[in-house]
C-alpha positions as CSV (number, residue, x, y, z in Angstrom):
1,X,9.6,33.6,10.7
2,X,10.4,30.1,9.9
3,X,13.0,30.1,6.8
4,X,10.7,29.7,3.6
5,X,13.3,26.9,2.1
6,X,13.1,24.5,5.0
7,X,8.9,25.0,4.5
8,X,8.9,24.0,1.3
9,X,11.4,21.2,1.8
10,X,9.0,20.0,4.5
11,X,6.1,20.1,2.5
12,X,7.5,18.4,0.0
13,X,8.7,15.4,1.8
14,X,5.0,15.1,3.4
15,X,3.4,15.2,0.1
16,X,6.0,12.7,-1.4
17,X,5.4,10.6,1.7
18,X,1.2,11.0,0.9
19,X,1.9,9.9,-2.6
20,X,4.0,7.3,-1.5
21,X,1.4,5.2,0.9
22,X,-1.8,6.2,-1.6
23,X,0.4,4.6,-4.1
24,X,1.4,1.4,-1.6
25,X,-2.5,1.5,-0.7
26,X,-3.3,1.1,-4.5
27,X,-0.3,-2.4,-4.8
28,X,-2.2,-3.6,-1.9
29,X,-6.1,-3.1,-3.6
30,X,-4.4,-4.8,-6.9
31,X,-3.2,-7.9,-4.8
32,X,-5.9,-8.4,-2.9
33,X,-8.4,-8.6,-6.4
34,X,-5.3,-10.4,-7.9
35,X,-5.2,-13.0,-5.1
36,X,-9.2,-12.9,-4.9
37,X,-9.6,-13.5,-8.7
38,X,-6.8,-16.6,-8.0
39,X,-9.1,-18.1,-4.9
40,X,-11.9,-18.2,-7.4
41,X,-9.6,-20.0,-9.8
42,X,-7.9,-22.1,-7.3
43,X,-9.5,-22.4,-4.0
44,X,-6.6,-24.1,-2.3
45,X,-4.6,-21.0,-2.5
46,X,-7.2,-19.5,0.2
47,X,-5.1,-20.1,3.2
48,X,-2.1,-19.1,1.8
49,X,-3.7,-15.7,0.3
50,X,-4.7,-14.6,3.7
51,X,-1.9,-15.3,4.9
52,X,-0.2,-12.7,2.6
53,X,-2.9,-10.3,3.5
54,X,-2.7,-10.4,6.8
55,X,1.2,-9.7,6.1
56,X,-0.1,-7.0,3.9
57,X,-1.7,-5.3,7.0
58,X,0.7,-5.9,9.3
59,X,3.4,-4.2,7.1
């Protein structure tokens, strides 16, 4: 039997770990309509916006 406490710790790391990249997914989905509603405004800013969303991706 695998010792109950280091289960739970486990799970809990993978769930905070979860919670962690749906939350850096969600920063990422925010900047990307920020920077879209900013092309629209501004369309020189278009190079450099995809240039942070291809860092975005990469990271």
């Amino acid at each position: 039997m695998a010792d109950p406490k280091h289960s739970g710790s486990s799970t809990t790391v993978s769930s905070l770990i979860c919670t962690r990249s749906r939350l850096v997914r969600l920063n990422i989905f925010d900047v990307v309509l920020s920077l879209e509603l900013h092309d629209v405004i501004n369309p020189s800013t278009q190079a450099s916006s995809i240039r942070v969303l291809t860092a975005l991706l990469i990271v």
